[in-house]
VOPAGU-2260 file (C-alpha; in pm, 1 decimal, decimal comma):
REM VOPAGU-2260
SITE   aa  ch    i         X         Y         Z
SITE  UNK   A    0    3233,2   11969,6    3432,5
SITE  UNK   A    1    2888,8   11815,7    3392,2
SITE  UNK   A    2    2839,8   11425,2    3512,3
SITE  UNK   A    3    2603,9   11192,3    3344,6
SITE  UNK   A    4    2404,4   11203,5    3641,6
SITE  UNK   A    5    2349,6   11602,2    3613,9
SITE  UNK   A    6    2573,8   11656,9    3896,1
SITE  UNK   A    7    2812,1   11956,5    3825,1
SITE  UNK   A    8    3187,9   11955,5    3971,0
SITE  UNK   A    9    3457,5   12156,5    3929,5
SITE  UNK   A   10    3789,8   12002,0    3781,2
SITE  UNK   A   11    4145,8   12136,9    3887,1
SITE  UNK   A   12    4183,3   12277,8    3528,6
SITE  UNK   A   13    3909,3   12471,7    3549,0
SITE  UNK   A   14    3993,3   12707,3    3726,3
SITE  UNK   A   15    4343,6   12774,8    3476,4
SITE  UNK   A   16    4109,1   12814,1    3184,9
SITE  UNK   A   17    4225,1   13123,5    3008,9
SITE  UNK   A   18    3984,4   13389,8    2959,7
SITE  UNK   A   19    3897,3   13524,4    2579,8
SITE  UNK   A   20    4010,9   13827,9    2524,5
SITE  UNK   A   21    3783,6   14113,1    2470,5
SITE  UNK   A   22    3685,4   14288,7    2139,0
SITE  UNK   A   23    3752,3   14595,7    2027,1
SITE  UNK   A   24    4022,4   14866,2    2134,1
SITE  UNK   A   25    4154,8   15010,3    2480,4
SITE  UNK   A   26    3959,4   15332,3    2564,1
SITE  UNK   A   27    4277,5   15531,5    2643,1
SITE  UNK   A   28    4421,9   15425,3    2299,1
SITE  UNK   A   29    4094,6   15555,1    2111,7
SITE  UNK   A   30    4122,4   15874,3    2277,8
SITE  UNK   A   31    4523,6   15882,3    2230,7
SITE  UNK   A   32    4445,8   15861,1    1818,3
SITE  UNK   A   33    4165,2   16064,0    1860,7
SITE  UNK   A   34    4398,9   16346,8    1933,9
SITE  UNK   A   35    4282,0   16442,6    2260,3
SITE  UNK   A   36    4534,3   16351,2    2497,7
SITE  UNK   A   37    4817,9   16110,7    2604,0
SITE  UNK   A   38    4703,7   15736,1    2711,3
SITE  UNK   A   39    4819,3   15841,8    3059,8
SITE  UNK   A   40    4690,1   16144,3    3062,6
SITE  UNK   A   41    4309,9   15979,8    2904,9
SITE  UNK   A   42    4389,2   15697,2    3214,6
SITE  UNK   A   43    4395,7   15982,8    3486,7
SITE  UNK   A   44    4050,1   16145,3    3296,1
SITE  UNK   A   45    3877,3   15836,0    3359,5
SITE  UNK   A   46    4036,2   15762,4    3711,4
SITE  UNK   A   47    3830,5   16119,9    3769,9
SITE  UNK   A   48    3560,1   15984,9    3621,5
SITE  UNK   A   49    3512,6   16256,3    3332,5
SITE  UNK   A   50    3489,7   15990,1    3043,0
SITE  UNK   A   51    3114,8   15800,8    2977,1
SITE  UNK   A   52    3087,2   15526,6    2726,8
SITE  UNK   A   53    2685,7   15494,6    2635,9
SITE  UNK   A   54    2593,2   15724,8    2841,2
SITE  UNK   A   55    2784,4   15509,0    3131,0
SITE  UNK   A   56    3099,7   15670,8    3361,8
SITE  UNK   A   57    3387,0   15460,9    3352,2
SITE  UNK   A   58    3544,0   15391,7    3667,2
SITE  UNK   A   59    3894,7   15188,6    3555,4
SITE  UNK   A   60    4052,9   15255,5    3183,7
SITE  UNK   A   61    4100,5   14829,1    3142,2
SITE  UNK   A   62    3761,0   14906,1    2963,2
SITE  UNK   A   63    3762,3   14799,4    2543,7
SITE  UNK   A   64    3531,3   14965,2    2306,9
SITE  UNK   A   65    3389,2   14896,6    1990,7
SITE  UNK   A   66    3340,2   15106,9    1661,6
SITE  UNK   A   67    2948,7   15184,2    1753,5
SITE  UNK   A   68    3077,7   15296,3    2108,0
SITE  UNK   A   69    2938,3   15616,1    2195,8
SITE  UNK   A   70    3289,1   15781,0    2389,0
SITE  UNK   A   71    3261,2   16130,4    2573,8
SITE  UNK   A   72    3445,9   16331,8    2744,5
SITE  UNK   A   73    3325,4   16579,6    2975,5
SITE  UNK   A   74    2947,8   16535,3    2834,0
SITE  UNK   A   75    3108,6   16629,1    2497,8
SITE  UNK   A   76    3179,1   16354,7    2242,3
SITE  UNK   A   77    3507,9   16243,2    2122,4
SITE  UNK   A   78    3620,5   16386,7    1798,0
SITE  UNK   A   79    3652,5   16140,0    1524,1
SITE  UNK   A   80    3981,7   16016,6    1462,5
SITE  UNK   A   81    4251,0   16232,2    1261,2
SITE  UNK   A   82    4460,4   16124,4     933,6
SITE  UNK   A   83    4786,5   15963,6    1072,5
SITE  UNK   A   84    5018,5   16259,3    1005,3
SITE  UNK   A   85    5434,5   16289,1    1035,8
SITE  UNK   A   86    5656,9   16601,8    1046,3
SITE  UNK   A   87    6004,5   16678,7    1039,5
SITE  UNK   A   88    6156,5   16875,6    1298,0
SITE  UNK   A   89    6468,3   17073,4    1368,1
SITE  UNK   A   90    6539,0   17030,8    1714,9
SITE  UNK   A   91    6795,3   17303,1    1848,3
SITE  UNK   A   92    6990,2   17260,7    2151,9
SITE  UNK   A   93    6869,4   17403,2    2505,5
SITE  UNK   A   94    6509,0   17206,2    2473,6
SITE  UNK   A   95    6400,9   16869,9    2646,5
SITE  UNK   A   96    6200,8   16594,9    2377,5
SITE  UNK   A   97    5919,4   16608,6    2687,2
SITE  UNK   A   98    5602,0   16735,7    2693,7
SITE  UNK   A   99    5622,5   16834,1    3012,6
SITE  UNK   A  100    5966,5   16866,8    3231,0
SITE  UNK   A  101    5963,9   16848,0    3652,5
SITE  UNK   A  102    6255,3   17079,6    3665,5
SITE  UNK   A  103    6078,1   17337,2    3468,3
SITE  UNK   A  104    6350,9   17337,2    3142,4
SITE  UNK   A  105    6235,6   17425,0    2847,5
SITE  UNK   A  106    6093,2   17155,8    2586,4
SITE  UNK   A  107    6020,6   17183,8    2176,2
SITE  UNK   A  108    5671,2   17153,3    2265,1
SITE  UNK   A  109    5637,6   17461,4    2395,3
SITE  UNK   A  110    5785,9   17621,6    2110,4
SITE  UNK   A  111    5552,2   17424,6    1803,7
SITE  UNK   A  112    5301,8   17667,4    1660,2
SITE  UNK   A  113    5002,3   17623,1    1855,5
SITE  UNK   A  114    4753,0   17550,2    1533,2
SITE  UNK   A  115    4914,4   17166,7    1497,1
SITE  UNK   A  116    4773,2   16872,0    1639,7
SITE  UNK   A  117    4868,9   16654,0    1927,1
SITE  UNK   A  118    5189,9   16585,8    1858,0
SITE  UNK   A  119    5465,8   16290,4    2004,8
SITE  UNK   A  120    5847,8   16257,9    1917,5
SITE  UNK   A  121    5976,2   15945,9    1755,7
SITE  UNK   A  122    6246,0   15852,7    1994,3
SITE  UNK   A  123    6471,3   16117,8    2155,1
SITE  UNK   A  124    6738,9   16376,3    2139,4
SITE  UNK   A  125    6881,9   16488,9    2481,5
SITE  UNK   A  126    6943,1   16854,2    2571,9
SITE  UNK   A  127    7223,3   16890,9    2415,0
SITE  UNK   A  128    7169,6   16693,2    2127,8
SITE  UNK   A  129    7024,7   16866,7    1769,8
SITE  UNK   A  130    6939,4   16767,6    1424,1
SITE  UNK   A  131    6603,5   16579,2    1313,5
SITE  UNK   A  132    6321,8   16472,8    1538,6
SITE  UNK   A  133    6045,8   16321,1    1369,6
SITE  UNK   A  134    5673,8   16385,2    1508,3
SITE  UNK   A  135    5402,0   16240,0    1474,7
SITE  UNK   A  136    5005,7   16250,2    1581,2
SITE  UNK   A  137    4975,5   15915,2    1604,5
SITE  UNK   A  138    5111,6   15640,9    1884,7
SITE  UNK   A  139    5120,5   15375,2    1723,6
SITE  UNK   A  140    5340,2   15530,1    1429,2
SITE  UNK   A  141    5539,2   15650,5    1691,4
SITE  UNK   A  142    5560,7   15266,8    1852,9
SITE  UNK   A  143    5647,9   15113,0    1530,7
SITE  UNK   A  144    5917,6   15345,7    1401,8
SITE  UNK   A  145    6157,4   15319,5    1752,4
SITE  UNK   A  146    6162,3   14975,0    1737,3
SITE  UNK   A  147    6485,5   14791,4    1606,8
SITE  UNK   A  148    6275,3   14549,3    1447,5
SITE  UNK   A  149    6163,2   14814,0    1159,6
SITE  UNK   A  150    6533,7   14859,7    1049,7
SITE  UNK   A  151    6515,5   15230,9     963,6
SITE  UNK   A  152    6922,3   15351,5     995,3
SITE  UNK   A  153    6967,6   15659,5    1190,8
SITE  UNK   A  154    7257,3   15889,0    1129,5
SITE  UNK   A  155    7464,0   16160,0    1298,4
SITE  UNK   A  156    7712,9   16387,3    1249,7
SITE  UNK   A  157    7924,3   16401,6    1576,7
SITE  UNK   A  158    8233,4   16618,1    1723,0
SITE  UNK   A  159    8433,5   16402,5    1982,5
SITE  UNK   A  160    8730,1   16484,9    2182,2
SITE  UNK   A  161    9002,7   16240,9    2182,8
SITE  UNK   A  162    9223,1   16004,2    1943,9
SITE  UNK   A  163    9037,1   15744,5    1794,3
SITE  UNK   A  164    9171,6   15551,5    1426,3
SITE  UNK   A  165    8969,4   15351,1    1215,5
SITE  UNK   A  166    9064,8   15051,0    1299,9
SITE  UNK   A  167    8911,5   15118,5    1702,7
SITE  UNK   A  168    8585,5   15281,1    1521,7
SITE  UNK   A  169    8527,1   14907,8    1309,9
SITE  UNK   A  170    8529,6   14720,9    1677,6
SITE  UNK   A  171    8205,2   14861,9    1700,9
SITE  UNK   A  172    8023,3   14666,1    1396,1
SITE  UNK   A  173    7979,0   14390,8    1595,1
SITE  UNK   A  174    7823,4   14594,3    1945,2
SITE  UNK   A  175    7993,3   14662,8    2242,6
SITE  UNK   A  176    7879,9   14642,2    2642,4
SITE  UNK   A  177    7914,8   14972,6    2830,2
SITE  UNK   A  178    7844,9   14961,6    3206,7
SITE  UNK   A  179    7688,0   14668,4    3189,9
SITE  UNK   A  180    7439,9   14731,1    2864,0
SITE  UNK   A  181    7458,4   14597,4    2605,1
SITE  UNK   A  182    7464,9   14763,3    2270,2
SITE  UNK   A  183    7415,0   14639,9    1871,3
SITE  UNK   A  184    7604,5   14697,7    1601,9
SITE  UNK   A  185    7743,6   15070,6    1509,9
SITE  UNK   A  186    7889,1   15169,8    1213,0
SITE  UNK   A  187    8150,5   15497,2    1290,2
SITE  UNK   A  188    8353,5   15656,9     967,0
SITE  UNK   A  189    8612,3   15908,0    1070,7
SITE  UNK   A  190    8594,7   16214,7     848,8
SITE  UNK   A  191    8800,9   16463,6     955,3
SITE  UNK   A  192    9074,3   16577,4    1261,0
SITE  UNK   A  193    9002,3   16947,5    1373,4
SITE  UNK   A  194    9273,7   17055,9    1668,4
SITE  UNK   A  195    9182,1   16799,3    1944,2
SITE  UNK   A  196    8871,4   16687,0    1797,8
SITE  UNK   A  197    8742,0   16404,7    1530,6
SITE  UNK   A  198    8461,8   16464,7    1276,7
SITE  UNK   A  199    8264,1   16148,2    1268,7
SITE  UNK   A  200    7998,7   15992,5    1060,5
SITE  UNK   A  201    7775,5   15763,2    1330,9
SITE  UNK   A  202    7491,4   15468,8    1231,0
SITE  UNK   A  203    7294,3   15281,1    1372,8
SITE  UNK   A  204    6952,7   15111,1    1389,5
SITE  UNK   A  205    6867,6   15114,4    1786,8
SITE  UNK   A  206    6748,0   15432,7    1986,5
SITE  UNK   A  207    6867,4   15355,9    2363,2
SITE  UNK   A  208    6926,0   15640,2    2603,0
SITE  UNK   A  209    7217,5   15838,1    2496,1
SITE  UNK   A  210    7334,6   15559,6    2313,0
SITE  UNK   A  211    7607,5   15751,5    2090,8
SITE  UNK   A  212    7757,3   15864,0    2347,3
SITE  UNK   A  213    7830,7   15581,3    2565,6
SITE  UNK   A  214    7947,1   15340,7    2276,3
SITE  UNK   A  215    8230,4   15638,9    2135,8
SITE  UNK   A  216    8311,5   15658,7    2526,5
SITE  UNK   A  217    8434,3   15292,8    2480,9
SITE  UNK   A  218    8657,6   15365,3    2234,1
SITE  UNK   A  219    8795,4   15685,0    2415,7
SITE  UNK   A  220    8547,9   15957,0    2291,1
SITE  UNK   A  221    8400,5   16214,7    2454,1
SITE  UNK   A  222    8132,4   16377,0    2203,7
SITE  UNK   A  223    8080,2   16722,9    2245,1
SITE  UNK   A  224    7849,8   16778,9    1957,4
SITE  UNK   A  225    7599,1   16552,7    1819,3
SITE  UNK   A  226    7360,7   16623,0    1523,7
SITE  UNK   A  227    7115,5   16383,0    1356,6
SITE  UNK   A  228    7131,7   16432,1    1025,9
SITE  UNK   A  229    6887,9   16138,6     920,1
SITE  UNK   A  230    6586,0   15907,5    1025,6
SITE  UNK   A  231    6536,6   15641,9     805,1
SITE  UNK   A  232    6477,9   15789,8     446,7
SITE  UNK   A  233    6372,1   16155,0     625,7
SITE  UNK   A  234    6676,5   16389,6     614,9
SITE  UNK   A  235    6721,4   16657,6     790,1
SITE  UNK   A  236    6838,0   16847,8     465,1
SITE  UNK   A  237    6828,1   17263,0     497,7
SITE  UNK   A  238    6534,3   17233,1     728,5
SITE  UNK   A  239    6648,1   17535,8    1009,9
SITE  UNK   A  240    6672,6   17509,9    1346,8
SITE  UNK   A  241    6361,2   17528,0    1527,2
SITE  UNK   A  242    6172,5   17475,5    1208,6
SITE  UNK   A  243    5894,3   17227,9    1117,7
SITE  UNK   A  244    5779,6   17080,5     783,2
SITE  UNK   A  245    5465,2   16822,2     740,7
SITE  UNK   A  246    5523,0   16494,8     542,4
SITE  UNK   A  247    5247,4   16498,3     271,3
SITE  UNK   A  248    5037,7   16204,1     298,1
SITE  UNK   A  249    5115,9   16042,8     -32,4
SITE  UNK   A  250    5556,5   16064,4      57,0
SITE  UNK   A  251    5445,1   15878,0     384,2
SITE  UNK   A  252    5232,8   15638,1     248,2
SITE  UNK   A  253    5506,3   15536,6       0,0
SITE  UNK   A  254    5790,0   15538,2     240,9
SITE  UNK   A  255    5623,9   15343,5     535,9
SITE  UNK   A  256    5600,5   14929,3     442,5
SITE  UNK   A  257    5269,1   14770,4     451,6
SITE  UNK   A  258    5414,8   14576,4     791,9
SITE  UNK   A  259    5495,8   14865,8     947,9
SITE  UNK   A  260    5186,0   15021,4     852,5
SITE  UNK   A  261    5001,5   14713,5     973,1
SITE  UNK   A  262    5153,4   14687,2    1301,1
SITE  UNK   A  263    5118,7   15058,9    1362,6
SITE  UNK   A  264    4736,6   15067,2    1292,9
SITE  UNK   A  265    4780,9   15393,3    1091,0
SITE  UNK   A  266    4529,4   15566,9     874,1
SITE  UNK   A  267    4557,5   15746,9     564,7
SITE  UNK   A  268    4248,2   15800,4     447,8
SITE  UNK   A  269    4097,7   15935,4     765,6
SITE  UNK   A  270    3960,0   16351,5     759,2
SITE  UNK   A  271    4246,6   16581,8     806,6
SITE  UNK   A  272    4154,8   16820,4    1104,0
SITE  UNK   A  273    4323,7   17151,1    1082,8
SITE  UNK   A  274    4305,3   17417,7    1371,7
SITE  UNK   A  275    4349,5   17765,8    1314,0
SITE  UNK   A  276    4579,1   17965,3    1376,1
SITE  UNK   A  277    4558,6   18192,9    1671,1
SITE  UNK   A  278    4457,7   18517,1    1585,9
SITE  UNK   A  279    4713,0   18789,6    1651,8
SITE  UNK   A  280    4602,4   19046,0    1961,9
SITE  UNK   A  281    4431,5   19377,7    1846,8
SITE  UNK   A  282    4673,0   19659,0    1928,8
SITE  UNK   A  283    4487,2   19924,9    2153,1
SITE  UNK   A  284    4382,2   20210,8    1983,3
SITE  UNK   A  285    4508,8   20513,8    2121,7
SITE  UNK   A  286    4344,2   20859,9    2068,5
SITE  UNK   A  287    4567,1   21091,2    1897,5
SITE  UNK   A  288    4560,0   21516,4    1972,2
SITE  UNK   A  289    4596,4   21713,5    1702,3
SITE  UNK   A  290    4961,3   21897,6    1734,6
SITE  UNK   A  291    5051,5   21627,6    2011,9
SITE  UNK   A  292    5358,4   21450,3    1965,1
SITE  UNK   A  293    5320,8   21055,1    2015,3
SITE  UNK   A  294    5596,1   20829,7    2209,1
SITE  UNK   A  295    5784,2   20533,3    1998,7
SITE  UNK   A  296    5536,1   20292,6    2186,8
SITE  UNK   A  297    5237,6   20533,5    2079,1
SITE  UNK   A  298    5339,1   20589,8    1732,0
SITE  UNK   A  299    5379,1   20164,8    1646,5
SITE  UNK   A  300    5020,3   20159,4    1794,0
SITE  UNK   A  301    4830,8   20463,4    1661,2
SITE  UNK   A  302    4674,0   20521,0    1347,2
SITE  UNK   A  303    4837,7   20639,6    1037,4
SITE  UNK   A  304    4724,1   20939,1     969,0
SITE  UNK   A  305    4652,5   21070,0     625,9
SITE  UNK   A  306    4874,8   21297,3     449,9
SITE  UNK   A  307    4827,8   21553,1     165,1
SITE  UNK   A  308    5084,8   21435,2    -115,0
SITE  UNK   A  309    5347,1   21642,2    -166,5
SITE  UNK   A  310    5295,6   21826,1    -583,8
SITE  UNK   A  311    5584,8   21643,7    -769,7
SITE  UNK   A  312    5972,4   21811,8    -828,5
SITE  UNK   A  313    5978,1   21943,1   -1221,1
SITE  UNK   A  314    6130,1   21742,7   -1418,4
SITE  UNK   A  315    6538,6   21769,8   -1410,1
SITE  UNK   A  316    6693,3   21507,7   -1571,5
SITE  UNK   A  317    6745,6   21141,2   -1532,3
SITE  UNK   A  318    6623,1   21026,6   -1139,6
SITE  UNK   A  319    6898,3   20895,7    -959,6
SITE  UNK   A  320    6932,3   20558,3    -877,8
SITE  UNK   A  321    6781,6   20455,2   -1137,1
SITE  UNK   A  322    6990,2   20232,2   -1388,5
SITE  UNK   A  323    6959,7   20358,7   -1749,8
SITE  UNK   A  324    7048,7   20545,1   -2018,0
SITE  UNK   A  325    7088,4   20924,5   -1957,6
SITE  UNK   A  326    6976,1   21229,5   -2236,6
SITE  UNK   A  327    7329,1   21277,2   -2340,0
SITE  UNK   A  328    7360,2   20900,0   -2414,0
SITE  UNK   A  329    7568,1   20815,3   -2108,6
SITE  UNK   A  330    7475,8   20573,9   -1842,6
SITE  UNK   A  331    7295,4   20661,8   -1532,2
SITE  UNK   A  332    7592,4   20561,5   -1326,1
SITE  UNK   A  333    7662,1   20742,6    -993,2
SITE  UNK   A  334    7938,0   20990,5   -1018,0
SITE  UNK   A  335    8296,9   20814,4   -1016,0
SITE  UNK   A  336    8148,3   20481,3   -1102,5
SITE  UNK   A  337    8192,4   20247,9   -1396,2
SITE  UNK   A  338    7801,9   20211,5   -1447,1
SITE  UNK   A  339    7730,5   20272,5   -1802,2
SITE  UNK   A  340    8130,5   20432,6   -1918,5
SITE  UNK   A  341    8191,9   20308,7   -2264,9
SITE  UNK   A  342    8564,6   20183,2   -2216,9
SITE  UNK   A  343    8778,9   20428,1   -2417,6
């Protein structure tokens, strides 16, 4: 605070004057949509100091950037960003939704064809858990789409063990606490009894850690199947397991709501990148001997070699296997079969 007499002091609320915050974007979210890594994985980049900004290394990732920002990794620049893109995804049992797992189980990622982007899974599906998982190469889609806020229903098919009625299922429509947690409303239609087990139809618009699970366990339930048959309006349809199918732009653009779209920062009209695909090894060519006779192994890798056509039969007739009619006006049936007898 300045005086009239030009002396400057410094009032108690000065120094609980909140600081503007700074333009522009997190560099660890530019590189996330940029394709190039995870925000904690860009974080631990700049931590060992491999990302410059105008020509400068970054020593801390609380750094924002602007659109004229010149951004490089490893003295190479950082690709421009890619079209916000979403796929569906038929996650079979056995794999982890992680990128990477400490125990060393296996995870989808491993098994996506290696010519797609970046990829991250809206929400989860445990191990044992299958059905639709929706992917997607941008965060912030990703962000938007697991929150309860954006009111897309997700549905499952599940097997549970145990005797539940109706009437238990409804006490669920208006949420239930399980050890403590508290859970929202779930809406549970029983389909079908098989032996000890219930066929059930579960909804509900939250995503917490194995959330069907726990709330069925409340009424008596242990599920021992669980398949998400729905996210939102994707379905999981006759997509196979382990199988993966892109969202064209224009379905995506029509299904997501301008807020969400808003709030997610996604981009539709951005260049679609495409990698591709790895090319298959070249088998080893293996020298053949004339008059030497090759292995199984040898034979799939060798050469075909060419061979003088055989002169063709004389004529004899009608060729068999063939469906027809035969010279003597019969059809070409084989013998003792009702191919082409006239019914006396």
């Amino acid at each position: 605070m300045l005086l009239a007499s030009g002396i400057a002091y410094r009032t108690p609320m000065d120094g609980h004057r909140k600081e503007k915050p700074q333009a522009g974007e997190r560099i660890a979210k530019v590189m996330a949509r940029a394709g190039l890594c995870s925000r904690r994985d860009a974080e631990t980049w700049i931590a060992a100091g491999r990302v410059t900004v105008n020509g400068e290394k970054l020593a801390s990732p609380a750094f924002n950037v602007k659109p004229g920002d010149a951004i490089a990794v490893d003295e190479k620049p950082l690709p421009t960003r890619e079209r916000t893109r979403l796929f569906r995804y038929h996650k079979p049992r056995g794999l982890m939704t992680t990128s990477r797992d400490p125990q060393g189980r296996p995870t989808l990622f491993d098994r996506l064809p290696k010519h797609l982007p970046r990829l991250v899974s809206v929400g989860r599906l445990d191990m044992t858990s299958e059905g639709l998982l929706l992917l997607t190469n941008d965060g912030g889609l990703k962000r938007a789409l697991e929150l309860p806020e954006t009111g897309w229903l997700r549905r499952y098919r599940v097997r549970a063990n145990g005797r539940a009625t109706q009437d238990d299922l409804d006490r669920l429509k208006n949420g239930v606490t399980v050890e403590g947690i508290a859970y929202g409303p779930v809406d549970a239609k029983l389909d079908r009894m098989q032996g000890a087990n219930l066929w059930l139809t579960v909804g509900m618009r939250e995503g917490k850690n194995r959330e069907v699970r726990k709330v069925l366990s409340a009424v008596g339930l242990t599920v021992n199947r669980l398949i998400r048959v729905s996210y939102g309006p994707f379905q999981l349809s006759e997509l196979a397991p382990g199988a993966i199918e892109e969202v064209n732009t224009r379905t995506l653009r029509d299904q997501v709501s301008e807020k969400i779209a808003r709030a997610a920062g996604v981009d539709f009209d951005a260049p679609l990148r495409l990698a591709e695909p790895e090319p298959e090894p070249e088998k080893k060519k293996i020298a053949v001997r004339p008059g030497r006779r090759l292995s199984k192994r040898e034979g799939a890798a060798a050469p075909a070699r060419a061979r003088t056509p055989a002169p063709p039969p004389p004529p004899r007739g009608k060729q068999r296997g063939v469906r027809g009619r035969s010279p003597s006006g019969r059809g070409g049936g084989p013998r003792g079969s009702h191919f082409g007898t006239k019914k006396k």
